[in-house]
NUSE-176492 format. One record per residue: y, z, x of N, C-alpha, C in turn; chain; residue in three letters. Coordinates in nm, 3 decimals, padded with zeros to 5 digits. Atoms other than C-alpha are relative to their C-alpha. Layout:
// NUSE-176492
     npy     npz     npx    capy    capz    capx     cpy     cpz     cpx mol type
       Y       Z       X       Y       Z       X       Y       Z       X   A  ALA
...
// end
This chain:
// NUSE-176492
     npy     npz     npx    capy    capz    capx     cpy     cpz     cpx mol type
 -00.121  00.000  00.083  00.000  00.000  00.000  00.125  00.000  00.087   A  UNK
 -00.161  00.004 -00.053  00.265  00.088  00.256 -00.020 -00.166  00.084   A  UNK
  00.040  00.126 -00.045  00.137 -00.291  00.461  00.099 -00.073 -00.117   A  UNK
 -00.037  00.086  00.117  00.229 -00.443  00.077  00.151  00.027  00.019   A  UNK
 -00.183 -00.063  00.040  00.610 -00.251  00.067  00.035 -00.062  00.102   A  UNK
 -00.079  00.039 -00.136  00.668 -00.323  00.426 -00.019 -00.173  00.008   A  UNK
 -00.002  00.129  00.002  00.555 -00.696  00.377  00.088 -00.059 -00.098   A  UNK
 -00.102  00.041  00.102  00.792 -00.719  00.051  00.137  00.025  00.035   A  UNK
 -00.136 -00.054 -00.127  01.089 -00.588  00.316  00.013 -00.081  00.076   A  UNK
 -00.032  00.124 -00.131  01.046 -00.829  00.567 -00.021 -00.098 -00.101   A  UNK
 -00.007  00.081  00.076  00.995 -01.072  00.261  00.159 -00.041 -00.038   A  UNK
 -00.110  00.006  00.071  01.343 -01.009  00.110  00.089 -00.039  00.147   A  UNK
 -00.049  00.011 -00.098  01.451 -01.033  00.460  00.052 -00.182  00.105   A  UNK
  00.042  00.184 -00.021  01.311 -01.400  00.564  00.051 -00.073 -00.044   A  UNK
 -00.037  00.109  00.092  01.447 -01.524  00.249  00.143 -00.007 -00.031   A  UNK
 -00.150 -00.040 -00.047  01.792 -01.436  00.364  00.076  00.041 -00.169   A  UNK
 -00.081 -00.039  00.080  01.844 -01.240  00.047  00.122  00.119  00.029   A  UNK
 -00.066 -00.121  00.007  02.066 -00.992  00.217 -00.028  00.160  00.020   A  UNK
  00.035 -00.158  00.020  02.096 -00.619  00.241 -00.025  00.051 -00.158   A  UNK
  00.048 -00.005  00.146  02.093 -00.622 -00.115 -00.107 -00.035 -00.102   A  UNK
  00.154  00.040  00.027  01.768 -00.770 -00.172 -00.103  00.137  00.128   A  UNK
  00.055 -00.108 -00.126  01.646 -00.545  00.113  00.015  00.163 -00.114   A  UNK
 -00.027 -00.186  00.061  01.789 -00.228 -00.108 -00.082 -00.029 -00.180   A  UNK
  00.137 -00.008  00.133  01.606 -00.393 -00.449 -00.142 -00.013  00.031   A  UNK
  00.178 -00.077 -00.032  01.260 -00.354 -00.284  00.005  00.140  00.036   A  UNK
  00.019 -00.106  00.014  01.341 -00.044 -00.198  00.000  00.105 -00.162   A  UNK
 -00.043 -00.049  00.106  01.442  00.040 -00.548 -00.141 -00.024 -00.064   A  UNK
  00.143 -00.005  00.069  01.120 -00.100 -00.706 -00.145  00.044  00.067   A  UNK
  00.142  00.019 -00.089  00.889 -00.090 -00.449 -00.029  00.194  00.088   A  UNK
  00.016 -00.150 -00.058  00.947  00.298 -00.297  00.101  00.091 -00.069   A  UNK
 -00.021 -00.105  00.048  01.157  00.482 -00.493 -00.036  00.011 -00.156   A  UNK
  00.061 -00.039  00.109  00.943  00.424 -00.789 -00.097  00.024 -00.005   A  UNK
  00.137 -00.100  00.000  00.641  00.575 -00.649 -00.026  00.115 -00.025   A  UNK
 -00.003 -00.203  00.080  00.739  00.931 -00.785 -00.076 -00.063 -00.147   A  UNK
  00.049  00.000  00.116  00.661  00.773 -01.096 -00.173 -00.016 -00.026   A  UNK
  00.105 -00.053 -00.006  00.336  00.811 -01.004 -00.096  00.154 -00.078   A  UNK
  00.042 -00.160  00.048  00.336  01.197 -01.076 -00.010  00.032 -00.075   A  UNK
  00.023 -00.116  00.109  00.184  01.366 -01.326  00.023  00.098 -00.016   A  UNK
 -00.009 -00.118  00.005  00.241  01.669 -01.468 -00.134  00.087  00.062   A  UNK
  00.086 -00.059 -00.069 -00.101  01.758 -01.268  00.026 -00.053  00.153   A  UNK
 -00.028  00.070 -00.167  00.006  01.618 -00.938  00.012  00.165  00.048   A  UNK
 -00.068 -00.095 -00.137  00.054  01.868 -00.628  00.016 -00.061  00.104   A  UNK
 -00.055  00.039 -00.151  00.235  01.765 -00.343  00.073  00.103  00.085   A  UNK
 -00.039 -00.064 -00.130  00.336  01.928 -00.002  00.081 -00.019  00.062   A  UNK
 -00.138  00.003 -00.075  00.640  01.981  00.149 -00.031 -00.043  00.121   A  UNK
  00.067  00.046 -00.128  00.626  01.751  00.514  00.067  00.178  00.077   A  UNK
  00.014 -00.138 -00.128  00.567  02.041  00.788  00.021  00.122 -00.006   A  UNK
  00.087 -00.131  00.052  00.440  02.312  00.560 -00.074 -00.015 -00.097   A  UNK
  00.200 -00.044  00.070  00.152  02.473  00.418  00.102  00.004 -00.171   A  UNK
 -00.075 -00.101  00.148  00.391  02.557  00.052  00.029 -00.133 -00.121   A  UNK
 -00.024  00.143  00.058  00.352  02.320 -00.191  00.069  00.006 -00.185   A  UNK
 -00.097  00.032  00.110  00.556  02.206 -00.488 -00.068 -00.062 -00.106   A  UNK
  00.014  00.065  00.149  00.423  02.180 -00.852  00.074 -00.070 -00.060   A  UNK
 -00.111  00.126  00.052  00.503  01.896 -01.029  00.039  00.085 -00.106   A  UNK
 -00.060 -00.016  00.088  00.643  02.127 -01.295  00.126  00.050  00.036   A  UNK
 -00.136 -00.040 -00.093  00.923  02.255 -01.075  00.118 -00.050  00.067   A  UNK
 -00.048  00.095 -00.030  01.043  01.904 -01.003  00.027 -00.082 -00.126   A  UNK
  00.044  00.087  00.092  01.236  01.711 -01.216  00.039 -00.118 -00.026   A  UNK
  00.027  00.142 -00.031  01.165  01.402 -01.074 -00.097 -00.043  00.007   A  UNK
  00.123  00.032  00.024  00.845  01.383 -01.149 -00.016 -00.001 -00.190   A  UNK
  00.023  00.075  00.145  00.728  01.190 -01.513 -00.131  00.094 -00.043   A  UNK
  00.141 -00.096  00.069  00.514  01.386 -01.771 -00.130 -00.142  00.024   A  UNK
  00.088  00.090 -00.032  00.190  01.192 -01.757 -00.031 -00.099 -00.081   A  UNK
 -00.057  00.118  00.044  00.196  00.825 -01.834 -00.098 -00.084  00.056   A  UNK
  00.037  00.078 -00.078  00.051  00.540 -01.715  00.120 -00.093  00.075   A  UNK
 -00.113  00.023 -00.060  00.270  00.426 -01.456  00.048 -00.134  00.020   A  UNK
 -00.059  00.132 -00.020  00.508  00.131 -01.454  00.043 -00.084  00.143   A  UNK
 -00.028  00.053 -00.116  00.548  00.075 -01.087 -00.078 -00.092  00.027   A  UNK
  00.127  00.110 -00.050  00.370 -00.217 -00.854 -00.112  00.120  00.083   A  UNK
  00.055 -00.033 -00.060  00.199  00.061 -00.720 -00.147  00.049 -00.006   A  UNK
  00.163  00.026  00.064 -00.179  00.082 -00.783 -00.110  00.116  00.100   A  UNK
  00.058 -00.066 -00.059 -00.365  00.386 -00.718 -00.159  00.059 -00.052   A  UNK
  00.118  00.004  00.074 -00.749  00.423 -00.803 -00.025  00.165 -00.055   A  UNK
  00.044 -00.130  00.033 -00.860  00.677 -01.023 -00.050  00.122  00.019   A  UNK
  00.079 -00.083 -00.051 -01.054  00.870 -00.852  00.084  00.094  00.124   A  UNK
 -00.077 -00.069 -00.116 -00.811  00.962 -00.557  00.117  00.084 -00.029   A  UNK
 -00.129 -00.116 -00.049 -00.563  01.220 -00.540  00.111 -00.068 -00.026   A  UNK
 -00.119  00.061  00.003 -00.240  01.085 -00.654  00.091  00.098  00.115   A  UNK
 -00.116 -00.076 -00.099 -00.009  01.385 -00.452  00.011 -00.025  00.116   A  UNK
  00.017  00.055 -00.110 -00.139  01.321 -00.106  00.015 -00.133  00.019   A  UNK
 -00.076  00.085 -00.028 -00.063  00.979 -00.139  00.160 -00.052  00.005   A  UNK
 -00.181  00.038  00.050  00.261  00.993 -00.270  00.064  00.075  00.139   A  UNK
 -00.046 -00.102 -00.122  00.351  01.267  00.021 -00.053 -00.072  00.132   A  UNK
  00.038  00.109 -00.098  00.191  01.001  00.281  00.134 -00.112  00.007   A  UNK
 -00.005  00.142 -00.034  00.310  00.673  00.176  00.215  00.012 -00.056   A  UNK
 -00.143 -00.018 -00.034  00.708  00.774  00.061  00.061  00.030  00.116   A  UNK
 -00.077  00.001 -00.175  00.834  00.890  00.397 -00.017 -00.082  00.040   A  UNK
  00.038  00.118 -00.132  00.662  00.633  00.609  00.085 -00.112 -00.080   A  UNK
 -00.077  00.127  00.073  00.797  00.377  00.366  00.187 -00.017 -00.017   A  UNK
 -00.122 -00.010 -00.031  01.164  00.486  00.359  00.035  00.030  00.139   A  UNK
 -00.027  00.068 -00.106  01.141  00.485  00.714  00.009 -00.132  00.047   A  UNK
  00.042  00.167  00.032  01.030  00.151  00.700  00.149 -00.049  00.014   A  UNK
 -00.099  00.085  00.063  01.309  00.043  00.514  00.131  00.053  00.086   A  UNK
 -00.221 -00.046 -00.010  01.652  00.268  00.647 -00.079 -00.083  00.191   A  UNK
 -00.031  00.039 -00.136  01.538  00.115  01.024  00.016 -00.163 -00.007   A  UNK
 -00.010  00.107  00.029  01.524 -00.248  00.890  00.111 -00.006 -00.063   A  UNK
 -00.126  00.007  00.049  01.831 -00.179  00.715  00.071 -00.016  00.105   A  UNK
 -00.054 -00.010 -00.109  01.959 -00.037  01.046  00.041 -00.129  00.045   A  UNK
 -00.007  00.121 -00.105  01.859 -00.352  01.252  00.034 -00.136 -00.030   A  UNK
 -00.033  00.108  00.058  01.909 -00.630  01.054  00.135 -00.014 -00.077   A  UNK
 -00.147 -00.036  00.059  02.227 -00.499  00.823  00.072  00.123  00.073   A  UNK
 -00.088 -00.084 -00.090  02.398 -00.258  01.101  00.134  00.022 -00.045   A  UNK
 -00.120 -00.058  00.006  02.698 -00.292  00.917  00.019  00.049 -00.196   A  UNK
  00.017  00.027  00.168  02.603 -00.270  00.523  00.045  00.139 -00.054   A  UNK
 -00.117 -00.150  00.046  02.780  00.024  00.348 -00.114  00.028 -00.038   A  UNK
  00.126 -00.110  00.035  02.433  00.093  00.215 -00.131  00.064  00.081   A  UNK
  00.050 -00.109 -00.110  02.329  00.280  00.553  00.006  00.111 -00.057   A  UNK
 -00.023 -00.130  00.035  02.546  00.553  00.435 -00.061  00.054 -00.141   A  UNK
  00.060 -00.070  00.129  02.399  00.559  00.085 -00.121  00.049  00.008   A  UNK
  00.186 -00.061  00.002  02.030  00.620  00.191 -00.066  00.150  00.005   A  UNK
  00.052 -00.173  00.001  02.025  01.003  00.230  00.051  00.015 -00.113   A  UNK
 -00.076 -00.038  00.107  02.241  01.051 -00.098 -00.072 -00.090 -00.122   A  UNK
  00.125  00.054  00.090  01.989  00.823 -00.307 -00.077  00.030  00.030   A  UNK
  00.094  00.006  00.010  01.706  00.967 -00.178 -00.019  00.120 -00.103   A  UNK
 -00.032 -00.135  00.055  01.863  01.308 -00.286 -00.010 -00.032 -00.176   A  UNK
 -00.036  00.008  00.153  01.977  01.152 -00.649 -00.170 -00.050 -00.088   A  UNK
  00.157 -00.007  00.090  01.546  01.088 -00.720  00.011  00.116 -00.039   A  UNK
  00.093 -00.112  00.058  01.513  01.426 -00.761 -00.038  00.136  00.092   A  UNK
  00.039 -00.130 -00.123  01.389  01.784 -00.604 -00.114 -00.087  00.102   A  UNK
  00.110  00.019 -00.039  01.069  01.588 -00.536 -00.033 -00.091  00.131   A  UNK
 -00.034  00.090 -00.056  01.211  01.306 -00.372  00.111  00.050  00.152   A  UNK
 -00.072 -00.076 -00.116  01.439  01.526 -00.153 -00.076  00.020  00.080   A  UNK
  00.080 -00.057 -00.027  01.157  01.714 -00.035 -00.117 -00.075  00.082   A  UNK
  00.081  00.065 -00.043  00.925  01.459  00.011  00.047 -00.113  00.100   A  UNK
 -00.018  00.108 -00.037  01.124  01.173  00.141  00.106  00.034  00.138   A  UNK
 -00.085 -00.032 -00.122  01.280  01.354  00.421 -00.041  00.033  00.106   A  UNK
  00.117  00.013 -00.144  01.069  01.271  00.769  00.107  00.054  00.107   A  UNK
 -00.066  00.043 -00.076  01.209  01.405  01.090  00.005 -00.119  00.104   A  UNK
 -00.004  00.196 -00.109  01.167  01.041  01.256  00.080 -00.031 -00.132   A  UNK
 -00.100  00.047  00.092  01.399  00.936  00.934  00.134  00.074  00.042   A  UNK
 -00.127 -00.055 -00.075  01.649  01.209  01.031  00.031 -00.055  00.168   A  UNK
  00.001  00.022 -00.153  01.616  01.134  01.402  00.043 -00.167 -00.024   A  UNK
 -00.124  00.126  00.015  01.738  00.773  01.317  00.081 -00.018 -00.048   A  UNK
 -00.184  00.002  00.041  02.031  00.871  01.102  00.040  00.070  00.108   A  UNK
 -00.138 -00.052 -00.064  02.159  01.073  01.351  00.004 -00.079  00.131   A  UNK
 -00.022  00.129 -00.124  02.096  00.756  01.632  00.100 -00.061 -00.064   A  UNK
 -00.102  00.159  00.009  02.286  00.528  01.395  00.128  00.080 -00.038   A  UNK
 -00.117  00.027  00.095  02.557  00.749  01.243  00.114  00.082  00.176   A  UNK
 -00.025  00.010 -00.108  02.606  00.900  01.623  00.085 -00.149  00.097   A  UNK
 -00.021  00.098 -00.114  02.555  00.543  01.857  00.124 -00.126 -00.072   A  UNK
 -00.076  00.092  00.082  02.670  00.373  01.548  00.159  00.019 -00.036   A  UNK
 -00.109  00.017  00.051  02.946  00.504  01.378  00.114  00.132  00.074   A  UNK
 -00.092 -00.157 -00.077  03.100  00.824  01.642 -00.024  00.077 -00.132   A  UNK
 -00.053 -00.078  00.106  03.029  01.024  01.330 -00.074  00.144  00.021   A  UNK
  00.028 -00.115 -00.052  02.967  01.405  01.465 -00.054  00.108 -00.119   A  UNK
  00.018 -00.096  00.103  03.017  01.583  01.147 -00.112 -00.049 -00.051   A  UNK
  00.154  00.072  00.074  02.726  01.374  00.957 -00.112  00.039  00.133   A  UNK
  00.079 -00.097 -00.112  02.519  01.509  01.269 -00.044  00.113 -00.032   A  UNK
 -00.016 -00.146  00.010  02.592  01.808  01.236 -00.096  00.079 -00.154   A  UNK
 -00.001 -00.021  00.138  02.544  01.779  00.848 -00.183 -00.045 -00.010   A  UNK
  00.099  00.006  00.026  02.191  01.670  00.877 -00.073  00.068  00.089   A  UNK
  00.097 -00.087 -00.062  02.082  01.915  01.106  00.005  00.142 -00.112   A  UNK
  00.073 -00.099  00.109  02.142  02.135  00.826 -00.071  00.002 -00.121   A  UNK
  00.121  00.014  00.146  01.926  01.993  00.575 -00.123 -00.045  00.014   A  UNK
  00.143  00.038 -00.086  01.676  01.927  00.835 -00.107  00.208 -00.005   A  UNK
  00.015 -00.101 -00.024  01.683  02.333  00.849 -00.016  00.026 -00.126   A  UNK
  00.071 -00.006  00.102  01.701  02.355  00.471 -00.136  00.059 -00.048   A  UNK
  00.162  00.020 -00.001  01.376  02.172  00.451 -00.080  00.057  00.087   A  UNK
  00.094 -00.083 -00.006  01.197  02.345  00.683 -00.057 -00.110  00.105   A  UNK
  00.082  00.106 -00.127  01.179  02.041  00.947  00.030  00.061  00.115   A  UNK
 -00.101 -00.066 -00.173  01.184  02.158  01.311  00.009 -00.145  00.043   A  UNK
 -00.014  00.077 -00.101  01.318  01.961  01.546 -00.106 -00.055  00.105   A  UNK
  00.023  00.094 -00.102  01.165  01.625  01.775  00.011  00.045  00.118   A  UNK
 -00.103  00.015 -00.038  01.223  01.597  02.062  00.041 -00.128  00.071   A  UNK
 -00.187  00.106  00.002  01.419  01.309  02.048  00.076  00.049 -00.065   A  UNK
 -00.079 -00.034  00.065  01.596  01.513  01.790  00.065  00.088  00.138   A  UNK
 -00.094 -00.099 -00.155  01.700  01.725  02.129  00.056 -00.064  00.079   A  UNK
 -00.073  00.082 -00.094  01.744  01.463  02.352  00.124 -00.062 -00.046   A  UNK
 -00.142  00.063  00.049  02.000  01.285  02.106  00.129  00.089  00.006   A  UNK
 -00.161 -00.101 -00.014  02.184  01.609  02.086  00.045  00.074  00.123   A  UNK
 -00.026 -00.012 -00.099  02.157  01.665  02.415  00.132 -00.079  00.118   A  UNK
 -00.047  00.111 -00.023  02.311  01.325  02.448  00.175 -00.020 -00.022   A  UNK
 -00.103 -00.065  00.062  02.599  01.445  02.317  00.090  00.082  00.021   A  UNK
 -00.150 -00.130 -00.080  02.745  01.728  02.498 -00.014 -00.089  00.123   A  UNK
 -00.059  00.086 -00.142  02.681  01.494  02.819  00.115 -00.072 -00.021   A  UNK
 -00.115  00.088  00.008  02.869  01.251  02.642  00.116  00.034  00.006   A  UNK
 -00.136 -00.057 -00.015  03.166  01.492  02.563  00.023  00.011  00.114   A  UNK
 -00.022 -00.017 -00.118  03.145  01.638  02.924  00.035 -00.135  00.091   A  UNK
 -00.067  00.103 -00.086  03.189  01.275  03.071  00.145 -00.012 -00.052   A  UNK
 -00.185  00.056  00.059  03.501  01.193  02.806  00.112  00.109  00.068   A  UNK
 -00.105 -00.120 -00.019  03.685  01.549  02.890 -00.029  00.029  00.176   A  UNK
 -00.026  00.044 -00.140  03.605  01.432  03.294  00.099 -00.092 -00.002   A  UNK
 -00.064  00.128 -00.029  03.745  01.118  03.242  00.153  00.054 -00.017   A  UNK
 -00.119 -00.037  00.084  04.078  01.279  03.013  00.034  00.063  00.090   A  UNK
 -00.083 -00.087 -00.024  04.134  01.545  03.277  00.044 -00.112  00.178   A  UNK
 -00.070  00.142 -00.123  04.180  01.238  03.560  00.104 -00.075 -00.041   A  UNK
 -00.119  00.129  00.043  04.385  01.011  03.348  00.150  00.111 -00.002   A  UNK
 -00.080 -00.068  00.008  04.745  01.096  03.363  00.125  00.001 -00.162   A  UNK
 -00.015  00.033  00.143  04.799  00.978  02.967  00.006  00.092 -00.059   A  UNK
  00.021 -00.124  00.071  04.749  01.339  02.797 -00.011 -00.031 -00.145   A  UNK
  00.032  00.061  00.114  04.626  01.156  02.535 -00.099  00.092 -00.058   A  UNK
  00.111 -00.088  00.043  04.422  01.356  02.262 -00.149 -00.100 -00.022   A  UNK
  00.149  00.058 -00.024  04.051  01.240  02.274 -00.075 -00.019 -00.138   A  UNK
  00.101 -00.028  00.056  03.779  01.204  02.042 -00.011  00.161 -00.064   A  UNK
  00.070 -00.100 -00.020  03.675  01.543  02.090  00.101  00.108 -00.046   A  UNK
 -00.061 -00.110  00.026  04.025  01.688  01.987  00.092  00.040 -00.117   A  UNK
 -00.007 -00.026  00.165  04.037  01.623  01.672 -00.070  00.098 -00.110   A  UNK
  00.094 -00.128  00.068  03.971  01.908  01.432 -00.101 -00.008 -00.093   A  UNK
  00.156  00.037  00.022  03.664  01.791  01.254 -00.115  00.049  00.105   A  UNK
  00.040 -00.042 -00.093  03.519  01.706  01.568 -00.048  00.118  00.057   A  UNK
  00.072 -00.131 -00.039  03.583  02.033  01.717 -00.095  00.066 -00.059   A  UNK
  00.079 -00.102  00.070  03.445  02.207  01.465 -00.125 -00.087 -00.027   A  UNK
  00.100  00.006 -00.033  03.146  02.001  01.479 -00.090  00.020  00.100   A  UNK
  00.077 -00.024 -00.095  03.096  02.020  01.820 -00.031  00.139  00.004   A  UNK
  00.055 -00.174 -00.004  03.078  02.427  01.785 -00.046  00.004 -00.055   A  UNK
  00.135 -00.052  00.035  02.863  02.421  01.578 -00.155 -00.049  00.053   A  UNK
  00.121  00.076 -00.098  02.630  02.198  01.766 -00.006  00.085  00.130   A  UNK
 -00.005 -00.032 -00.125  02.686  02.338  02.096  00.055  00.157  00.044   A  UNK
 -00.030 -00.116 -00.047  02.881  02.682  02.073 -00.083  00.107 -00.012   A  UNK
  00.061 -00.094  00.018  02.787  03.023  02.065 -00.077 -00.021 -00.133   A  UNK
  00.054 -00.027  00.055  02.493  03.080  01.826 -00.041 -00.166 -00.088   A  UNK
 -00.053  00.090  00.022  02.539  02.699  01.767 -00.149 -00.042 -00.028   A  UNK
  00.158  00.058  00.044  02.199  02.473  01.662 -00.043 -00.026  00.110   A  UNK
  00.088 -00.039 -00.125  02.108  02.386  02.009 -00.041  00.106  00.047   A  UNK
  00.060 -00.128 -00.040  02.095  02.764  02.095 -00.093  00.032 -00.088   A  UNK
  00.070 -00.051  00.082  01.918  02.804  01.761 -00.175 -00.084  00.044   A  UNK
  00.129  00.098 -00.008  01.649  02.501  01.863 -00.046  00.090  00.154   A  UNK
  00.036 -00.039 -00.089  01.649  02.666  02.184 -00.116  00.152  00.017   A  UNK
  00.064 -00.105  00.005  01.514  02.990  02.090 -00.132 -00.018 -00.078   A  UNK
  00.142  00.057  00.098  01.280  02.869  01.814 -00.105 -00.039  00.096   A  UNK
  00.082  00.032 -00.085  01.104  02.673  02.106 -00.071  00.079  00.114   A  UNK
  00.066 -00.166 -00.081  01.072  02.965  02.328 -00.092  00.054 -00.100   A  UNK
  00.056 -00.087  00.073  00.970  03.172  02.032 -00.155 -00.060 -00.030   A  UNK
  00.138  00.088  00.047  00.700  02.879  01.948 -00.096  00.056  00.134   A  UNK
  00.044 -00.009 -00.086  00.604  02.915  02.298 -00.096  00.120  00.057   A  UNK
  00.070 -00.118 -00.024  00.525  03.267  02.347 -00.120  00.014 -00.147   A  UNK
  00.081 -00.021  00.080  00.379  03.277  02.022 -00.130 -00.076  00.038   A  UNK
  00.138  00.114 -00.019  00.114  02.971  02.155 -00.058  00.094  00.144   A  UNK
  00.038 -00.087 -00.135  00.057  03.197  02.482 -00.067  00.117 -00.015   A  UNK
  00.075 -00.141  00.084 -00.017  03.528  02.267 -00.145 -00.069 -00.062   A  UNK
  00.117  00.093  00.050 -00.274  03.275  02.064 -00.111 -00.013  00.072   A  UNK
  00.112  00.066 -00.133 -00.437  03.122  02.378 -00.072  00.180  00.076   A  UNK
  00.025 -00.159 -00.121 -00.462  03.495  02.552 -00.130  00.064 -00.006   A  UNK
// end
């Protein structure tokens, strides 16, 4: 099934319908696989054990026979697929958006529609390899710090830990400042920077200052660490 979505993506793609043909397969083709769910479905939050009744969500359809292209045999487990094949599939799609429409205003809509499915769709459709490429494109792409910032807290929310490429990017980041505020204190321009604009600041402290999310990723990983050492002992 995800082969079929991802071949109807590079379909809409070939046939030079646009980013907008690109965003109506996503519309039929993956964000109408909730409609899958029954009111007996259970699905699992990605990267925990705690899982979410479909009565608690309400983006999930009382039970129906479902109108999507999506075709799932009777016998199998509807939840575990749906909690499989949505993430991988809206990855799919926001990096083909990325690479092919780099400049399409409906980059920025893809976290804020995945949100407007539903609790279920929040929950489910939020991979960190999906975060870890919004914050490449809205970073390399668009300088945008605060949206950084802003999805490391709904990465924490949910209950995703951190990559690490999610470290290295934000690692990537205070180097980068530290070269600009080298370069600024050579030039004799006293020009304000990037970095000294008040947004900014206040994104970069929270990324980087005291008690800031790198110190927070920093300790978590220690903490993981000893805890895997006590384990092994």
């Amino acid at each position: 099934e995800s082969e079929k979505i991802e071949f109807a993506l590079f379909q809409a793609i070939e046939e030079g319908n646009g980013d907008m043909g690109l965003w109506e397969v996503c519309k039929e083709r993956i964000f109408s696989v909730l409609q899958h769910l029954d009111a007996a479905a259970e699905i699992t939050m990605p990267g925990s054990d705690k899982s979410l009744g479909a009565t608690e969500s309400h983006s999930i359809k009382p039970a129906a026979p479902p109108s999507g292209p999506l075709r799932i045999p009777s016998v199998v487990p509807i939840g575990p697929v749906i909690t499989a094949l949505y993430p991988k599939t809206l990855l799919i799609a926001f990096r083909l958006l990325n690479t092919h429409f780099p400049d399409s205003h409906l980059i920025g809509q893809f976290r804020s529609t995945i949100k407007e499915q539903g609790r279920a769709s929040a929950l489910l459709g939020t991979s960190v390899a999906l975060y870890d490429e919004m914050i490449h494109f809205y970073w390399h792409g668009c300088n945008d710090l605060p949206a950084v910032v802003s999805f490391l807290h709904d990465m924490d929310v949910t209950g995703l830990e951190p990559s690490f490429r999610t470290r290295r990017l934000l690692k990537d980041i205070v180097r980068q400042r530290q070269r600009d505020m080298d370069t600024q204190r050579e030039s004799s321009l006293g020009e304000d920077s990037f970095w000294d604009f008040s947004p900014n600041k206040k994104a970069f402290e929270e990324l980087a200052g005291r008690n800031g999310w790198l110190e927070k990723f920093k300790a978590r990983a220690r903490q993981s660490h000893d805890q895997s050492k006590f384990v092994s002992a």
